[in-house]
C-alpha positions as CSV (number, residue, x, y, z in Angstrom):
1,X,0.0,0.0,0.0
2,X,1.7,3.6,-1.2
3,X,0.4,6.8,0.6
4,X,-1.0,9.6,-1.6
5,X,-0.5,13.0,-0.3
6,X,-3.8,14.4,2.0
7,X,-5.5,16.8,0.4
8,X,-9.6,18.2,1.1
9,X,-10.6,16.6,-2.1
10,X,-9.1,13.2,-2.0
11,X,-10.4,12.5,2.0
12,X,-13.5,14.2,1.7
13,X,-15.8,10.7,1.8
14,X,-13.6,9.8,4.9
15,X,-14.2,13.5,7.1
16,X,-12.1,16.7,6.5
17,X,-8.9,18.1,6.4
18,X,-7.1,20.8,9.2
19,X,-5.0,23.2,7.4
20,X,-4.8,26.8,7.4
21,X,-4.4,27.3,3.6
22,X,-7.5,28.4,2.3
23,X,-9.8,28.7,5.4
24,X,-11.6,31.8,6.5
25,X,-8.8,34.3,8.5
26,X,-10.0,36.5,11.0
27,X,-7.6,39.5,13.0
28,X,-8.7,39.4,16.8
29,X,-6.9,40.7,19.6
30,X,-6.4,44.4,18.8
31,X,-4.6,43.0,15.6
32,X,-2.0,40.7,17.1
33,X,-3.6,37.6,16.7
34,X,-5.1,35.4,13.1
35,X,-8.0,33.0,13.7
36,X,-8.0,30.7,11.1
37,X,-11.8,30.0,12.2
38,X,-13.9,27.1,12.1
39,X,-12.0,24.2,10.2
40,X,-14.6,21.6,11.5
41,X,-16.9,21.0,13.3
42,X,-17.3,18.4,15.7
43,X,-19.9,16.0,15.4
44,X,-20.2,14.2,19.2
45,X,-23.7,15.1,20.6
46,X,-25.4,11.9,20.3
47,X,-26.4,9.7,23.6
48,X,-25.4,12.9,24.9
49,X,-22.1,12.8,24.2
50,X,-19.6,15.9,25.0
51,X,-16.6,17.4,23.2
52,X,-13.5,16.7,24.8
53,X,-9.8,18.0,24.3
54,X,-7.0,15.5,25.2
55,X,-3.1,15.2,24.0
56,X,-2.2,11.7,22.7
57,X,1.5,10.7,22.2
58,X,2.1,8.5,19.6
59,X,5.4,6.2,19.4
60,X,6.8,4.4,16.3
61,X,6.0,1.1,14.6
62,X,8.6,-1.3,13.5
63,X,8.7,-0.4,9.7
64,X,7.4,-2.1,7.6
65,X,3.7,-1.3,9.6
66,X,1.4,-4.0,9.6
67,X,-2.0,-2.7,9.2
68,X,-4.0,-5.6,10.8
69,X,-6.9,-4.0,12.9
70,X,-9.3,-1.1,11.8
71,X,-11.2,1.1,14.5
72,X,-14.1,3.6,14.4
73,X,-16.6,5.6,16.2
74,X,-20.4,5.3,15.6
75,X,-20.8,8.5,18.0
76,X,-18.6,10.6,17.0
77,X,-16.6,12.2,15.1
78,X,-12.9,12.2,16.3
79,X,-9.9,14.8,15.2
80,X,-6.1,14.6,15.5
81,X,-3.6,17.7,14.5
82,X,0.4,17.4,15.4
83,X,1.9,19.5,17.3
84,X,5.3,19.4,16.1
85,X,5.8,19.7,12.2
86,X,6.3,16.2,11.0
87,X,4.9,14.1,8.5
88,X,2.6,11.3,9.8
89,X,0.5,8.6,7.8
90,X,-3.3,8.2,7.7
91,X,-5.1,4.8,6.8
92,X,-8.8,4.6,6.7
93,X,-11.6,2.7,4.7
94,X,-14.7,3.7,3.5
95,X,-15.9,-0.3,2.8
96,X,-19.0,-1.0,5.3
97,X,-16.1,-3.6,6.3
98,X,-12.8,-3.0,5.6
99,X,-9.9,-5.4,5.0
100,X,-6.6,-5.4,3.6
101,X,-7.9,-4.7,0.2
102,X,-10.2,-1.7,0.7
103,X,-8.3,0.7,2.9
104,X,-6.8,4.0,1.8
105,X,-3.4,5.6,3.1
106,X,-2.0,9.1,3.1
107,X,0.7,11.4,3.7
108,X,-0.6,14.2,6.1
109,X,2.3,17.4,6.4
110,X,3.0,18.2,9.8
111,X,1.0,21.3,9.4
112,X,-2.0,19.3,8.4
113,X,-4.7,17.5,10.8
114,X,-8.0,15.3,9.8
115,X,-11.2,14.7,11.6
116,X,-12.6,11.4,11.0
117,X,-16.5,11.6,10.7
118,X,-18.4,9.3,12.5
119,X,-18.3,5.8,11.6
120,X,-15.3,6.2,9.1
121,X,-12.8,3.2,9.5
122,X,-9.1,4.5,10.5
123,X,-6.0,2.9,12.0
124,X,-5.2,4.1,15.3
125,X,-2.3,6.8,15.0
126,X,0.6,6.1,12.7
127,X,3.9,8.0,12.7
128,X,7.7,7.8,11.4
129,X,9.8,9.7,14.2
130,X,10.4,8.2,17.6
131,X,7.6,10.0,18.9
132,X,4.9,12.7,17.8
133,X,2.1,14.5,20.0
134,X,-1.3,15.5,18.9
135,X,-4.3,17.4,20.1
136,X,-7.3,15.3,20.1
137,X,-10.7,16.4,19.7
138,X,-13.1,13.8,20.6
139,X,-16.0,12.7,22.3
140,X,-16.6,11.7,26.1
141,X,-20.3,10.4,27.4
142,X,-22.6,7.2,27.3
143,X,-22.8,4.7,25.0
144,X,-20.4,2.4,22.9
145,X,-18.2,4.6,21.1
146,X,-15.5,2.4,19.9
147,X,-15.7,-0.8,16.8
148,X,-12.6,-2.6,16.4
149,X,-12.3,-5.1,13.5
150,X,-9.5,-7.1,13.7
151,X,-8.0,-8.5,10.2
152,X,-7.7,-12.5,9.9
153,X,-4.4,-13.7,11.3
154,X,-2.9,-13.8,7.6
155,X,-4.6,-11.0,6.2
156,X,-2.8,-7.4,6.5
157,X,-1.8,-4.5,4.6
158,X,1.8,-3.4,4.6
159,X,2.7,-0.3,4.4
160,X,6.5,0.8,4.2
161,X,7.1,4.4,4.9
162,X,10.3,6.5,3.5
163,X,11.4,8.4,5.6
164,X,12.6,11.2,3.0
């Protein structure tokens, strides 16, 4: 499996792309400050669900990665944006079940962030340095918020990242 670069049009079926470029720029704070405003919008109020703000920390995965589990949330929508500038890799699946043979990958710029909508089929957080943070937008409150499909034991996707 070879990533494609993210970009708005080519993950729009799987939720939307955080970026700056292109978004509506407002000057607050007596001038000193640009809001780059409203570049989603969470989806997590069903079963009463909440918005939450977390910070996950991501480690590496022994290249080459074996994709061998899916996850996604039927309550929520869920977004991730780096906070340091590196490149990081997205795999998701827009199949009602995913496998090795329907799932998607791309390059996302350090700069760049996603937000899965609800029920969209994603790999859990996949990066090529040692280590990467991300602020997490997500949802908190009743009900079952997580789906996991795990691949059959022999069935995976690889995907080999450069680290160029």
């Amino acid at each position: 499996m070879s990533p494609e670069p993210l970009t708005k049009d080519n993950f729009s079926e799987f939720g939307d792309v955080l970026e700056i470029n292109g978004a509506e720029c407002i000057v607050i704070n007596e001038g000193t400050t640009e809001r780059f405003h409203a570049l989603s919008q969470l989806d997590v109020t069903d079963q009463k669900g909440a918005g939450i703000l977390s910070v996950f920390r991501a480690t590496a995965r022994p290249s080459p990665i074996k994709i061998a589990m899916m996850e996604r949330h039927p309550l929520g929508s869920q977004a991730f944006f780096p906070l340091t500038n590196n490149r990081w890799l997205i795999v998701v699946s827009a199949a009602e079940t995913p496998s090795p043979d329907n799932l998607k990958a791309f390059w996302a710029r350090g700069d760049q962030g996603v937000q899965y909508a609800k029920n969209i089929w994603h790999h859990p957080l996949l990066i090529i340095e040692p280590s990467q943070d991300f602020l997490v937008a997500d949802r908190v409150g009743p009900g079952d918020n997580l789906e996991e499909i795990w691949f059959k034991e022999d069935a995976y996707a690889r995907l080999t990242p450069r680290r160029d």
